[in-house]
C-alpha atoms as an extended CHARMM CRD file, in Angstrom:
* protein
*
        87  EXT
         1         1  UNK       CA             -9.7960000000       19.9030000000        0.7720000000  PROA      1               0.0000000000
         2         2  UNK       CA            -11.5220000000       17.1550000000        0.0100000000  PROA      2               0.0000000000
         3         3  UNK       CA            -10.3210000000       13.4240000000       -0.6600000000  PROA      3               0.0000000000
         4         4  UNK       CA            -11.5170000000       12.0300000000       -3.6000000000  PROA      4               0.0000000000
         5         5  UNK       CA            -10.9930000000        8.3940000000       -5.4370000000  PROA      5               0.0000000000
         6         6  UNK       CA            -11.9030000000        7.9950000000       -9.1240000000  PROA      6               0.0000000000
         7         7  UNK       CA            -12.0540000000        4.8840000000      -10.9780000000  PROA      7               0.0000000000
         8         8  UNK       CA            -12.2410000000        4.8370000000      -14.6990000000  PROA      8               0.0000000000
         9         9  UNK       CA            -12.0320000000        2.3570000000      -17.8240000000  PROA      9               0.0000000000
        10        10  UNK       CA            -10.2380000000        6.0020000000      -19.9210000000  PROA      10              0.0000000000
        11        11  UNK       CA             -7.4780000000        7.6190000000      -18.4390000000  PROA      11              0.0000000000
        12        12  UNK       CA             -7.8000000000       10.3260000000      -20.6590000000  PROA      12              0.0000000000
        13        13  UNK       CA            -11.2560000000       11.2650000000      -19.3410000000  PROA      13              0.0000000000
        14        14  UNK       CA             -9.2220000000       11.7920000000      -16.0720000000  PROA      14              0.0000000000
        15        15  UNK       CA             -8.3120000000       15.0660000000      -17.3640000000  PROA      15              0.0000000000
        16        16  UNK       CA             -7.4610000000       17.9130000000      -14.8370000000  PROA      16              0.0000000000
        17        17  UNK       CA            -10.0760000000       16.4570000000      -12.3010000000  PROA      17              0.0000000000
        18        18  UNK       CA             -7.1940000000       14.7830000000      -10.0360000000  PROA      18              0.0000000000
        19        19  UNK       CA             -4.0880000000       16.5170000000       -8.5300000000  PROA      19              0.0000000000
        20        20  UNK       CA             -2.1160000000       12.8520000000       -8.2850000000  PROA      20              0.0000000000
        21        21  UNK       CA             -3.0170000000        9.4810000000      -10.1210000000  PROA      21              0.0000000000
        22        22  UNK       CA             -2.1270000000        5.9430000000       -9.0060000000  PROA      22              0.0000000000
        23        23  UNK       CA             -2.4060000000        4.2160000000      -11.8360000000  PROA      23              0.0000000000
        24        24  UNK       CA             -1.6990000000       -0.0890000000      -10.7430000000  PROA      24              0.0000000000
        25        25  UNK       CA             -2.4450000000       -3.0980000000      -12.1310000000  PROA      25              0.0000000000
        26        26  UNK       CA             -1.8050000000       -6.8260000000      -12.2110000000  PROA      26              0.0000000000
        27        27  UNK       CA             -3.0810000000       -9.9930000000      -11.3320000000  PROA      27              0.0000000000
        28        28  UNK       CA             -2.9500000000      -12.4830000000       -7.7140000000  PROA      28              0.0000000000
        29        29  UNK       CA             -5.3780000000      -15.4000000000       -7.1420000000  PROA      29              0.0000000000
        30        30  UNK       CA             -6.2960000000      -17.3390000000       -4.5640000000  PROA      30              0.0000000000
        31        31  UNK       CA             -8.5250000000      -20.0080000000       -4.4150000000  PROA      31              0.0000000000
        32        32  UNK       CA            -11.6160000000      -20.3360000000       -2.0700000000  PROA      32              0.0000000000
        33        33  UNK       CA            -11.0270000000      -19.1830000000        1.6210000000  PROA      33              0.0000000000
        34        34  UNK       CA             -7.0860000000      -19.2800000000        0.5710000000  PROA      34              0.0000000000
        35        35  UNK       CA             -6.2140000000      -15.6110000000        1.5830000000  PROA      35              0.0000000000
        36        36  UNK       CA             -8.9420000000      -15.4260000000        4.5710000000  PROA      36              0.0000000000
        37        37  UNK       CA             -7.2180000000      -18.5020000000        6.1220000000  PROA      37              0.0000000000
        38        38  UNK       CA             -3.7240000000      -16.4140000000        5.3280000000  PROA      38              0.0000000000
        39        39  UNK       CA             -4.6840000000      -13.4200000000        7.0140000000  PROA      39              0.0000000000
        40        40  UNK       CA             -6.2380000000      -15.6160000000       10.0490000000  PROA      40              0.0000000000
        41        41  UNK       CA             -2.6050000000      -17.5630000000       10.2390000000  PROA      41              0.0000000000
        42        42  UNK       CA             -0.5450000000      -13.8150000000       10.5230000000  PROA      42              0.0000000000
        43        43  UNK       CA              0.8680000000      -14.3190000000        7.0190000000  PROA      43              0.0000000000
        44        44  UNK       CA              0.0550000000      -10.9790000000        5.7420000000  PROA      44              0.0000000000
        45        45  UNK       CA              0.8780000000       -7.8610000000        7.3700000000  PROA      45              0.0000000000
        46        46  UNK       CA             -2.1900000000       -5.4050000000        7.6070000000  PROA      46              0.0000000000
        47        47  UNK       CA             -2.9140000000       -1.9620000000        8.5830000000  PROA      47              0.0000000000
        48        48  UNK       CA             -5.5390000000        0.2900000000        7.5680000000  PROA      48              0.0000000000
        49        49  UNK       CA             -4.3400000000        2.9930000000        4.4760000000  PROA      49              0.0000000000
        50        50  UNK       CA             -4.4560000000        7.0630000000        4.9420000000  PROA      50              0.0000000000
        51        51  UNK       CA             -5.1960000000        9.0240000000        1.8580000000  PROA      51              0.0000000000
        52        52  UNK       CA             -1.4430000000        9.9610000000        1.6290000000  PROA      52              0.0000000000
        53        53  UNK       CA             -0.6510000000        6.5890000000        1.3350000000  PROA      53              0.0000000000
        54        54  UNK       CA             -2.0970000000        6.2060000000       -2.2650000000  PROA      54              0.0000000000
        55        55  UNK       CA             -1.1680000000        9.7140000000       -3.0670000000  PROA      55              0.0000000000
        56        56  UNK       CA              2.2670000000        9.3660000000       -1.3710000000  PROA      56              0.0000000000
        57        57  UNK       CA              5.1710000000       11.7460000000       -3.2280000000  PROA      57              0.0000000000
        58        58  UNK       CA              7.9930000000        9.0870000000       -2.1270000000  PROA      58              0.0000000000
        59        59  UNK       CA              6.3590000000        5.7430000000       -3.2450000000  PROA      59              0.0000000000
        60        60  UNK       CA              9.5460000000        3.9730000000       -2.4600000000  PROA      60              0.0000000000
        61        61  UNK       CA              9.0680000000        4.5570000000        1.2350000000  PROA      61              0.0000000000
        62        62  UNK       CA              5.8150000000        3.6460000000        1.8380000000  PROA      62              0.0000000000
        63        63  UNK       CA              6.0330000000        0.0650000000        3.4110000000  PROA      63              0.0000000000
        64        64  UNK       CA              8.4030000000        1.7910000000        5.8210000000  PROA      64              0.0000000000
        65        65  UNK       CA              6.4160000000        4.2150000000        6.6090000000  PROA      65              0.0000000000
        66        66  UNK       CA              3.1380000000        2.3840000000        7.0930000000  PROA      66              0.0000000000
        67        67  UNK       CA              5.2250000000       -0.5670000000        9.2920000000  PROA      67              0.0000000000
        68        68  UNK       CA              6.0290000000        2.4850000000       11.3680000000  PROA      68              0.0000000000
        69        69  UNK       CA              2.8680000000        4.1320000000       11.7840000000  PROA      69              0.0000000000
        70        70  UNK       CA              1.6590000000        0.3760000000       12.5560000000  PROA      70              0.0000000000
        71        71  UNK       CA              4.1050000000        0.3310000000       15.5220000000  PROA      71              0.0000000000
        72        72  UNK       CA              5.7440000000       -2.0320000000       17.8590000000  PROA      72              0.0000000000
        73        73  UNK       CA              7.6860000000       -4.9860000000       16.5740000000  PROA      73              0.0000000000
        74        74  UNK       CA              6.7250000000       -3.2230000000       12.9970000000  PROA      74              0.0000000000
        75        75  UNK       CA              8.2970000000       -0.8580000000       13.5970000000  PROA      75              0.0000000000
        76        76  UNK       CA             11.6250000000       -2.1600000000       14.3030000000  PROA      76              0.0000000000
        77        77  UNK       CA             11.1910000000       -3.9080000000       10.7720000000  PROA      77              0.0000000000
        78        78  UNK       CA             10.2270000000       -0.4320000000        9.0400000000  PROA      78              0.0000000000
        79        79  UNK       CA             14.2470000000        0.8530000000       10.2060000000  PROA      79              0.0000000000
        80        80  UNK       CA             15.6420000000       -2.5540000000        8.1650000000  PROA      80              0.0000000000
        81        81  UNK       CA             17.4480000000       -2.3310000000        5.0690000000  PROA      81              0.0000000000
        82        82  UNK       CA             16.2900000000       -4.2650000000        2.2770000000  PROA      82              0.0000000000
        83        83  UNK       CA             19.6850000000       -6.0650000000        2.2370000000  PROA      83              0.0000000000
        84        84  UNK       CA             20.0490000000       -7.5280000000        5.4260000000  PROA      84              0.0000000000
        85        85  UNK       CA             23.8470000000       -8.2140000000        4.5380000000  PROA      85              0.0000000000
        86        86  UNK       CA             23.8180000000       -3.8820000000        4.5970000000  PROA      86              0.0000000000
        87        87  UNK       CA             22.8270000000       -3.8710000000        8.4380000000  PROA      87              0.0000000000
């Protein structure tokens, strides 16, 4: 099977053509060299995305997921809850 991703101004037009849809939007700005300098300072977490990521049937445990797949000291985070006062 292949992978594909489809962008388009008419969801309609989407049709039958996709088996799951993420469908996001919003707005974040930065100014010049703002986010470069904090991804260079370890201020963002990053990790490169798998297909089943976007697609993912269980949306609300993706960052777990990914922080685990990312491993070490991530990984420890991924098993926190998001209230700490619950641990």
């Amino acid at each position: 099977m292949s992978q594909r991703i489809l962008v388009v101004d008419d969801e309609p037009a989407i049709g039958d053509a996709v088996a799951y849809a993420l469908r996001a939007s919003g707005f974040a700005g930065w100014g010049e060299g703002q986010l470069d300098a904090e991804v260079d300072d370890g201020d963002w977490i990053a990790h490169s995305a798998l297909p089943e990521d976007v697609f993912t049937d269980v949306p609300a445990e993706l960052w777990s997921k990914v922080l685990t797949r990312k491993g070490g000291s991530y990984a420890l985070i991924a098993r926190m809850p998001l209230d700490p006062g619950m641990n």
